[in-house]
C-alpha positions in Angstrom: 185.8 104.3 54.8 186.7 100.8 53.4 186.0 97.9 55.9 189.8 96.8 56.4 190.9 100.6 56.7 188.0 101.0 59.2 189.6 97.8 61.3 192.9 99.2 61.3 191.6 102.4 62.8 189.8 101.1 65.5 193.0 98.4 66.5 194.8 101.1 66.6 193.0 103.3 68.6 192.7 100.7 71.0 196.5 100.0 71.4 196.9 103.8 71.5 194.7 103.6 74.6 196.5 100.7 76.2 200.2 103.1 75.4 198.3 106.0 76.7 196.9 104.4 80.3 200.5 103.2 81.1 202.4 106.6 80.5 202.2 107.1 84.3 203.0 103.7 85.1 206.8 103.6 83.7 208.7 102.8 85.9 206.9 99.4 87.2 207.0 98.6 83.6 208.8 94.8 82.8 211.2 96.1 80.2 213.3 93.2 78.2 216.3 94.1 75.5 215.8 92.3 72.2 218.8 93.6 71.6 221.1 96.4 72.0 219.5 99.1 72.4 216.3 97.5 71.1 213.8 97.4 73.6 210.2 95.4 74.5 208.1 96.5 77.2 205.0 94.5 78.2 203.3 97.1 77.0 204.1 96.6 73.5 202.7 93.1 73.9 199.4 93.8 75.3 198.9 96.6 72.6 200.2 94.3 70.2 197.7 92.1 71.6 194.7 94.1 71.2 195.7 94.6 67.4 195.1 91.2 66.7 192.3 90.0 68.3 190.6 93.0 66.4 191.6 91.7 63.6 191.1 88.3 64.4 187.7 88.6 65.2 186.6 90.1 62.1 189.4 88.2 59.8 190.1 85.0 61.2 191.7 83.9 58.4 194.0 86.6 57.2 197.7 86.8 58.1 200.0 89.0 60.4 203.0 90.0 60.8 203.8 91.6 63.9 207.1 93.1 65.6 206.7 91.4 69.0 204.6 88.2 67.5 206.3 87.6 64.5 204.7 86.0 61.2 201.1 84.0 61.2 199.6 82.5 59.2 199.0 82.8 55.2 196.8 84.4 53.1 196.9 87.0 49.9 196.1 89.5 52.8 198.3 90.4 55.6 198.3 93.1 58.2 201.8 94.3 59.0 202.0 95.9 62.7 203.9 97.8 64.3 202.1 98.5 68.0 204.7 100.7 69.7 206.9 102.7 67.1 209.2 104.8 69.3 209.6 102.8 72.3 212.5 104.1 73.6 210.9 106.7 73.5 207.9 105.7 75.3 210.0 104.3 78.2 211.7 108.0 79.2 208.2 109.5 78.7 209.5 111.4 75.7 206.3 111.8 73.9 207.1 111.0 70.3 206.0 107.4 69.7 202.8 106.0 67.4 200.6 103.0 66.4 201.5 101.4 62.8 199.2 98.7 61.0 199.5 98.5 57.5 197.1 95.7 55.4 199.0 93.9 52.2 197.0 92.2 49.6 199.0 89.9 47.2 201.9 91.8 47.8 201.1 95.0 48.1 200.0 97.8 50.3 196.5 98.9 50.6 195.7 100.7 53.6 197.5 102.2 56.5 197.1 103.8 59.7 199.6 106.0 61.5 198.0 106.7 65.1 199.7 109.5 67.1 198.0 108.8 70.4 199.8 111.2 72.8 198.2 113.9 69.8 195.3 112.0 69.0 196.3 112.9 65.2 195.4 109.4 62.9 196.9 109.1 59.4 195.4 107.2 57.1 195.6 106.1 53.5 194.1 103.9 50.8 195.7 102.8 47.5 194.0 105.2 44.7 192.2 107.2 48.1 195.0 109.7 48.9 195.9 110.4 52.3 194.4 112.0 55.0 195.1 113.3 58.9 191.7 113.4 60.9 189.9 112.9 57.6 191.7 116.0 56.4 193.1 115.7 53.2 197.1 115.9 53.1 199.7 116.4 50.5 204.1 116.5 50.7 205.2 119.8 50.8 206.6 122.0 48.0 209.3 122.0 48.7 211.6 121.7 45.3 215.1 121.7 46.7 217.6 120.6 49.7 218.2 124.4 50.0 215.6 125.0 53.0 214.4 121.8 53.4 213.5 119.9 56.5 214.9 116.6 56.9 214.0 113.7 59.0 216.2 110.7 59.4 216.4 108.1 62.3 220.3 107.7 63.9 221.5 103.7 63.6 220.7 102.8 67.4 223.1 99.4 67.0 226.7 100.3 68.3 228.1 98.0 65.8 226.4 98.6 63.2 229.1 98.5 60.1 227.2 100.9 57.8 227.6 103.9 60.9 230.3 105.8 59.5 228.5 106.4 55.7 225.4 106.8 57.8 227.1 109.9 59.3 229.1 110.7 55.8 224.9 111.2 55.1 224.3 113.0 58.1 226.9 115.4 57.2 226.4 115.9 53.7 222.3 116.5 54.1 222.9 119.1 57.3 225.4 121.1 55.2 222.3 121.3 52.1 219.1 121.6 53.9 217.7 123.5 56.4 218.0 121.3 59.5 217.6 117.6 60.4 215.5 116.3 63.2 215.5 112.6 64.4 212.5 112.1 66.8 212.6 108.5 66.8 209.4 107.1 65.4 210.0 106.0 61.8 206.5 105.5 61.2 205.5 109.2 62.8 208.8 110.4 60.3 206.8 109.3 57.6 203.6 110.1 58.4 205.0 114.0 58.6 207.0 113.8 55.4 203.4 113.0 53.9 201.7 115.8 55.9 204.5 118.2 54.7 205.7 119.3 58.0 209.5 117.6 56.8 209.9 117.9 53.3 212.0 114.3 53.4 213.3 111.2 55.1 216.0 108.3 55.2 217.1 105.9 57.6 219.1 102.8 57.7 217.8 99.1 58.9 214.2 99.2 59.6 212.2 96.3 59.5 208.7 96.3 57.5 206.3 97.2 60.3 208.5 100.2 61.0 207.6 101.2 57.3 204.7 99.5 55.6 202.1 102.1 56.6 204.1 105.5 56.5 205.1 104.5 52.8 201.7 104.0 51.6 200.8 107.5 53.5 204.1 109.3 51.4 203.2 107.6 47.8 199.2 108.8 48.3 200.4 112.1 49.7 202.1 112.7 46.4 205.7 111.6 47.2 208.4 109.3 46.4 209.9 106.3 48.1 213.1 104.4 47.4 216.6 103.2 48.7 218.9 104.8 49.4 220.1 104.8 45.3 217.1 105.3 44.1 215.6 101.8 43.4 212.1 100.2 44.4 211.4 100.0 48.1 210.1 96.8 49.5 209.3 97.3 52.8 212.3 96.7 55.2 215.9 97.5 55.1 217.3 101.4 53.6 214.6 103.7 52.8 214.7 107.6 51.0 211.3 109.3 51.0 210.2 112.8 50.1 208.7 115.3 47.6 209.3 114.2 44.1 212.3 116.9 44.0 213.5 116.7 47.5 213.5 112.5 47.0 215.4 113.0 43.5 218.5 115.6 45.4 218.4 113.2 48.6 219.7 110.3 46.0 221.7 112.0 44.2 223.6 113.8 47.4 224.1 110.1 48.9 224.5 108.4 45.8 228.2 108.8 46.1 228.3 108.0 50.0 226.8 104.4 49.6 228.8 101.6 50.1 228.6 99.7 47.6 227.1 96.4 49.4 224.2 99.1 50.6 223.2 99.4 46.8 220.2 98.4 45.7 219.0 97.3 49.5 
């Protein structure tokens, strides 16, 4: 295992131990809004925490982005984190939530790590390396069509969120052509399964890039394809298609039409 990839996995494994030791604490929990319906716990910070000074200690002079934290530093390397995907989740005990760090050299991703620690299930992924689950080695799923597919997507959580109503024109359009959807609130874990093939695809609107830097890396070395919403280059952060190569390709062309036009592109 490559030295950064091996950091990443053991920051977050140690966060996923900090998440996992409060599950039974929740409700003396200091919980702040960020925003609507966009929640911080000081649990998020002190797993947040952890992350960097693992980091820190063995890569003093690398930079970080990080939700709670924000941006540090600057280097040609950067570690993008995400140390509490799902907290809403987390807070009501529901037990879908996950550990994200991704690691970006001169622009690009190079490893990930997707830690599932209520499952203890870690996705990783280097650039050229493929992607693996528990050192297993993973691929997207077969699937060739909408027609039976499996669909994850994440629900726009902001009330006024202007783009809600062709969000649901997408909702609609993809339950009447796949199989089912499922929204289990952990963009990073969404991704993670589209590359493990237990969903054969995945979009959302508004992430930010620690919700997406790792997951996408896991996807593209799994086999699949990443995009926005119409089908252009993904860069980490805003509208996001992902799937098998023929799920991705019937994804954009069943929104295509749906997407305002100030969405395109983005």
């Amino acid at each position: 295992m490559q030295a950064l990839l091996n950091i990443a996995v053991r920051a977050a494994r140690r966060a996923g131990e900090v998440i996992v030791r409060n599950l039974n604490n929740l409700e003396a929990l200091t919980v702040t809004a960020k925003s609507r319906n966009d929640f911080v716990s000081e649990v998020d910070r002190a797993a947040e925490a952890q992350i960097i000074a693992i980091i820190r200690r063995h890569y003093p002079q690398h930079a970080i982005l990080a939700e709670e934290s924000g941006a540090m530093g600057e280097s040609d390397t950067r570690w993008i984190i995400d140390p509490l995907d799902g907290t809403t989740n987390f807070l009501h005990g529901f037990p879908v939530f996950a550990v994200s760090i991704a690691c970006e050299i001169k622009g690009r991703i190079e490893h990930a790590v997707v830690y599932d620690p209520m499952r203890q299930e870690l996705f990783t992924a280097s650039r050229g390396g493929g992607a693996h689950l528990d050192n297993r080695r993973i691929r997207v799923s077969k699937q060739r069509s909408l027609e039976g597919a499996l669909i994850g997507t994440g629900f726009p959580f902001r009330a006024n969120d202007r783009y809600i109503d062709a969000y649901f024109a997408m909702l609609r359009a993809a339950s009447q052509s796949t199989a089912g959807i499922r929204r289990p609130g952990a963009a990073a874990l969404d991704l993670a399964y589209v590359a493990a093939g237990r969903t054969d695809g995945f979009w959302e609107l508004g992430l930010a890039p620690w919700d997406t830097a790792a997951g996408t890396l896991l996807v593209q070395e799994a086999g699949g394809h990443i995009g926005t919403l119409t089908g252009e280059p993904y860069r980490q952060g805003g509208y996001i298609v992902a799937g098998t190569p023929k799920v991705y390709a019937a994804m954009i062309e069943l929104f295509a039409p749906l997407v305002p036009e100030d969405l395109r592109g983005r």
